[in-house]
mmCIF file of the C-alpha atoms, coordinates in Angstrom:
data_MODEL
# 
_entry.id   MODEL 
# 
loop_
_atom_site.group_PDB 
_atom_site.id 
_atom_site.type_symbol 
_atom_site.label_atom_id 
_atom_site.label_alt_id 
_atom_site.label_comp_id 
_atom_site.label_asym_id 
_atom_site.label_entity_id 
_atom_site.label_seq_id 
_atom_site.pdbx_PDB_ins_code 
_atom_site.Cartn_x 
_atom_site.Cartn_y 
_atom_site.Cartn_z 
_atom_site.occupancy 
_atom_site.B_iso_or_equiv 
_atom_site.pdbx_formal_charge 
_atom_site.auth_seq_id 
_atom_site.auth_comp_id 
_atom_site.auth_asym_id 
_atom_site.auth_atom_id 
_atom_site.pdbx_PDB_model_num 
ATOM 1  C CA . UNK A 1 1  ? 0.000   0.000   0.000  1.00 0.00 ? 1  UNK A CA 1 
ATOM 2  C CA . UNK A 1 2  ? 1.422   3.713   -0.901 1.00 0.00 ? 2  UNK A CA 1 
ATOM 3  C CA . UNK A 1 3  ? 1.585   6.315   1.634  1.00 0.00 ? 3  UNK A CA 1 
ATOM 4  C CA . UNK A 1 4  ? -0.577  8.484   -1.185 1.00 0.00 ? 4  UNK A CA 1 
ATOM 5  C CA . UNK A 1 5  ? -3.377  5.568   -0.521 1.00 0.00 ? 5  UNK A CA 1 
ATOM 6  C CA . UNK A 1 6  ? -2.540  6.325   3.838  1.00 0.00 ? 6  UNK A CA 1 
ATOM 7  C CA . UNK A 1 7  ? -2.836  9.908   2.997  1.00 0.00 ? 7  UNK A CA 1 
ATOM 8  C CA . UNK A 1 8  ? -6.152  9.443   0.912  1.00 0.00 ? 8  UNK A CA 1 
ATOM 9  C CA . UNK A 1 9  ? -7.577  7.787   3.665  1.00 0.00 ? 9  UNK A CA 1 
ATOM 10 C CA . UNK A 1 10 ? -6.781  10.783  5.771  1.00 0.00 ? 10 UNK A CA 1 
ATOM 11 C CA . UNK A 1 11 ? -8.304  13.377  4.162  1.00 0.00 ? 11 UNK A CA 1 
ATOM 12 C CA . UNK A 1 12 ? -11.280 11.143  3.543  1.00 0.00 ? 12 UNK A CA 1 
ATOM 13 C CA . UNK A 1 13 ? -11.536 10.968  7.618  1.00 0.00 ? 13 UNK A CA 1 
ATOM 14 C CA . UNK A 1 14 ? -11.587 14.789  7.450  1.00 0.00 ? 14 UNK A CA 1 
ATOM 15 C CA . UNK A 1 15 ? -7.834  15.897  8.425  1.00 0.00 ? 15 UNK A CA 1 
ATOM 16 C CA . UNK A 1 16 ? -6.454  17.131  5.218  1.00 0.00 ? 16 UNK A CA 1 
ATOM 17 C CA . UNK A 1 17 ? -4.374  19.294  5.858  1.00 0.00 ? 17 UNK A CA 1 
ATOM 18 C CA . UNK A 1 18 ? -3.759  18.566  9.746  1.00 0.00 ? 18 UNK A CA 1 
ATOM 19 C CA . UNK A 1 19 ? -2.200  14.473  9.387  1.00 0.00 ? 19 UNK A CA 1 
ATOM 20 C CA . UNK A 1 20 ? -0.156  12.651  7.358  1.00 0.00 ? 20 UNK A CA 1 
ATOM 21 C CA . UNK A 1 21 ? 0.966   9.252   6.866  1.00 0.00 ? 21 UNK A CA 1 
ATOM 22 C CA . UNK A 1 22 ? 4.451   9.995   8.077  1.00 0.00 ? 22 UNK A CA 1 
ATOM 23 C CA . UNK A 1 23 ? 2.882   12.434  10.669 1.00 0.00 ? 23 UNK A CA 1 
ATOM 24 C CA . UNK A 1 24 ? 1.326   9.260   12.328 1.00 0.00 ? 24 UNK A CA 1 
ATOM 25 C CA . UNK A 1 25 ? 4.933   7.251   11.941 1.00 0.00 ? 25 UNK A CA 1 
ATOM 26 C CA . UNK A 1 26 ? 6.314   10.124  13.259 1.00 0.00 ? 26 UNK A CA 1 
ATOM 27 C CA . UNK A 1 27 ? 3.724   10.166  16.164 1.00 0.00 ? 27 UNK A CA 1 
ATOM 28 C CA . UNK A 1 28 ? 3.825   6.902   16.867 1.00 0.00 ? 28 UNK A CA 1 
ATOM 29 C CA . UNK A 1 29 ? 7.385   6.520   17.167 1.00 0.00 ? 29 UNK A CA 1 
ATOM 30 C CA . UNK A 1 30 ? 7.769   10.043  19.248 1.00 0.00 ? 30 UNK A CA 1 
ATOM 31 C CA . UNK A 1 31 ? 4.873   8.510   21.995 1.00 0.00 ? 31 UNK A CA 1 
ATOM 32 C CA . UNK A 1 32 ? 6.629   4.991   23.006 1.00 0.00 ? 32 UNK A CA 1 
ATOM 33 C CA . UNK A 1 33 ? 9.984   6.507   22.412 1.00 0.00 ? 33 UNK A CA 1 
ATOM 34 C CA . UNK A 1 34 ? 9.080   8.795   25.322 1.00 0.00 ? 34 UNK A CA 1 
ATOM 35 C CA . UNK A 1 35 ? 7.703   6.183   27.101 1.00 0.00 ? 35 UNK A CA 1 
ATOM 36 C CA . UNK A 1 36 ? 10.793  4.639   27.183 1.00 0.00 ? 36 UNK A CA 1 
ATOM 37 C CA . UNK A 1 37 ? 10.196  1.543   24.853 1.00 0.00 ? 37 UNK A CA 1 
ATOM 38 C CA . UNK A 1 38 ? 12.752  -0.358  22.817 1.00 0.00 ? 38 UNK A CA 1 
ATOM 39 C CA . UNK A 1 39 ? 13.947  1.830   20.508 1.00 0.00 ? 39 UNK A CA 1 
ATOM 40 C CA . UNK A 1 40 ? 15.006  -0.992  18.374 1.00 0.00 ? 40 UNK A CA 1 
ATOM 41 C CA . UNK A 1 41 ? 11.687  -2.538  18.544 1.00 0.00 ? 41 UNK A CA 1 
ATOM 42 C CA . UNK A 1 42 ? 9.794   0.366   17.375 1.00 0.00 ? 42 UNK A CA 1 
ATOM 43 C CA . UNK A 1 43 ? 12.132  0.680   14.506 1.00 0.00 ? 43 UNK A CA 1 
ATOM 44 C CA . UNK A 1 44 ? 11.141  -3.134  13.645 1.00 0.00 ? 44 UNK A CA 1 
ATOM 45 C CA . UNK A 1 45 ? 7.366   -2.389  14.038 1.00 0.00 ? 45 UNK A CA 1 
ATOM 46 C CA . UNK A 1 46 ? 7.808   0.609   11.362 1.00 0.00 ? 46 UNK A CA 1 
ATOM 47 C CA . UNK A 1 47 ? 9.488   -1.704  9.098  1.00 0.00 ? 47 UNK A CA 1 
ATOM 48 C CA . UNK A 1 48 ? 12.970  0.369   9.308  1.00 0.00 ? 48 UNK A CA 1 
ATOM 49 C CA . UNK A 1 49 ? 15.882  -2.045  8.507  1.00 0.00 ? 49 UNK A CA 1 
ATOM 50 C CA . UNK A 1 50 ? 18.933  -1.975  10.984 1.00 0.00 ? 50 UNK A CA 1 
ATOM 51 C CA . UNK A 1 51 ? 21.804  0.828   10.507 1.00 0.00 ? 51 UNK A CA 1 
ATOM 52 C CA . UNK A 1 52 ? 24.424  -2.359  11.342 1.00 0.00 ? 52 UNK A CA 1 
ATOM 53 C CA . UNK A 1 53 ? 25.002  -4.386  8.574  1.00 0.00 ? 53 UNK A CA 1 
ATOM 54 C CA . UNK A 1 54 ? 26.528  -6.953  10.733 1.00 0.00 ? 54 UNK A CA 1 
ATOM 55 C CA . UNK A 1 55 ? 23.856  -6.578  12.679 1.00 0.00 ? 55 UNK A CA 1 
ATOM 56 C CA . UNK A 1 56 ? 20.879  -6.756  9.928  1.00 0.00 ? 56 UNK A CA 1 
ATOM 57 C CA . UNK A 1 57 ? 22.558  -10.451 8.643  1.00 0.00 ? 57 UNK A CA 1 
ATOM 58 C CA . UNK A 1 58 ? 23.153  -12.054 12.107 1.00 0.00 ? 58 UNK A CA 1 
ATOM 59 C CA . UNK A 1 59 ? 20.012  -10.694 14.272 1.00 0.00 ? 59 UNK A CA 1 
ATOM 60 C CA . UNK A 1 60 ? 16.823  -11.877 12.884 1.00 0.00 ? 60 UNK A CA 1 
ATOM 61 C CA . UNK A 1 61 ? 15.006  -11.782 16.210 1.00 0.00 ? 61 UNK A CA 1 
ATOM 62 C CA . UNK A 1 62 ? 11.211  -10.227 15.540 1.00 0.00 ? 62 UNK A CA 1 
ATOM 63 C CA . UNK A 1 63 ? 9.884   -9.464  18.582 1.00 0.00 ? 63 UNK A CA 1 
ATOM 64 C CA . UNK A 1 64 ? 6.472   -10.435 18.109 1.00 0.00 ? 64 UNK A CA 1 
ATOM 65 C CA . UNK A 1 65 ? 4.936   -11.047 21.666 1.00 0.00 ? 65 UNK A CA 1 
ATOM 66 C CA . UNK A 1 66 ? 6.610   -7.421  22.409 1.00 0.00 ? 66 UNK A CA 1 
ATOM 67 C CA . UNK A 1 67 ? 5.525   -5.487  19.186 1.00 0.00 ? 67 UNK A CA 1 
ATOM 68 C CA . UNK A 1 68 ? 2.402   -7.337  19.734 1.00 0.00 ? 68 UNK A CA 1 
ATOM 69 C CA . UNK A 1 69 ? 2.188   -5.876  23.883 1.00 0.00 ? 69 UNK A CA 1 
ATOM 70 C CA . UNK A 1 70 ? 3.954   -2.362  22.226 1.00 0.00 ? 70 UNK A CA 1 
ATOM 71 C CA . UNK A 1 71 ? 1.010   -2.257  19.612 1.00 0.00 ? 71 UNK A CA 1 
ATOM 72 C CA . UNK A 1 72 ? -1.703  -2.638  22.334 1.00 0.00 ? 72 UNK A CA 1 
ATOM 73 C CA . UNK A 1 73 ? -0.341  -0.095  24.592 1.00 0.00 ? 73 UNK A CA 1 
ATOM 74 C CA . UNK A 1 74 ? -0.279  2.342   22.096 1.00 0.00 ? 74 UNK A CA 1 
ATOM 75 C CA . UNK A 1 75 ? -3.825  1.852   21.138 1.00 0.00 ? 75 UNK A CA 1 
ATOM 76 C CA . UNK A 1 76 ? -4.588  1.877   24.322 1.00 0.00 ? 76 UNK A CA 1 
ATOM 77 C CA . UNK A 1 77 ? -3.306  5.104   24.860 1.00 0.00 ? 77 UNK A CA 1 
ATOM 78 C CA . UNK A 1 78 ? -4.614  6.433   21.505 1.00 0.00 ? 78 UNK A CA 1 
ATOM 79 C CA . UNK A 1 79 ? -8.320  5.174   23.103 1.00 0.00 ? 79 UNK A CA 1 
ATOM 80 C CA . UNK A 1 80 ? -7.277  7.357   26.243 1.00 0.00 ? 80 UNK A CA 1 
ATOM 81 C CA . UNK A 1 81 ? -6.684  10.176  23.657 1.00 0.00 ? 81 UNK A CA 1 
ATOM 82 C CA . UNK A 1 82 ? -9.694  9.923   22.005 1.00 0.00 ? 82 UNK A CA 1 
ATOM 83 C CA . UNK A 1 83 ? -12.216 9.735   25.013 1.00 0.00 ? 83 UNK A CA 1 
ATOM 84 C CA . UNK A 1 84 ? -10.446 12.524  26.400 1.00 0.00 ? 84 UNK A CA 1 
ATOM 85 C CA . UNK A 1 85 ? -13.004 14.775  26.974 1.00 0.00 ? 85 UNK A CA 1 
ATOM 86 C CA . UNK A 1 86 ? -10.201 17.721  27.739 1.00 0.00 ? 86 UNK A CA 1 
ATOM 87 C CA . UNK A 1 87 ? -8.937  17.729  24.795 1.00 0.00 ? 87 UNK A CA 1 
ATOM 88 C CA . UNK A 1 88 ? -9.974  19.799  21.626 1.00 0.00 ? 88 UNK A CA 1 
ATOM 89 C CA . UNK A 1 89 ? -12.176 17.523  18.976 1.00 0.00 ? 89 UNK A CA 1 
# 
């Protein structure tokens, strides 16, 4: 899927102009950074390859029980967000 087709979707949900496809990467990655998650792991979850080469061949760990726990936590939160009565709609 293109990010054109993420950002489609977007704009269709009525935030042209205020969210992008890399916005929510961005977001996403700023939020359980902060929270002091694996930075590693996150980078796995948005599909970034690793910087070491050596690294890349040898490690071929995925994670999944912990992007799995990483992905609920952040929906989670995003659910906290959103019922948020505080905050601007």
């Amino acid at each position: 899927m293109s990010e054109n087709t993420i950002n489609q979707a977007i704009h269709k949900l009525g935030y042209k102009g205020v969210m992008t496809a890399h916005g929510i990467r961005s977001t996403f990655s700023t939020l359980l950074n902060e929270q002091g998650l694996d930075a590693r792991k996150i980078d796995m979850q948005l599909g970034h390859k690793a910087k070491d080469k050596v690294e890349a061949r040898y490690n071929r760990a995925e994670f999944e029980k912990e992007r799995r726990e990483m992905m609920q936590d952040y929906a989670d939160h995003i659910d906290r967000l959103r019922n948020d009565d505080s905050l601007p709609v």
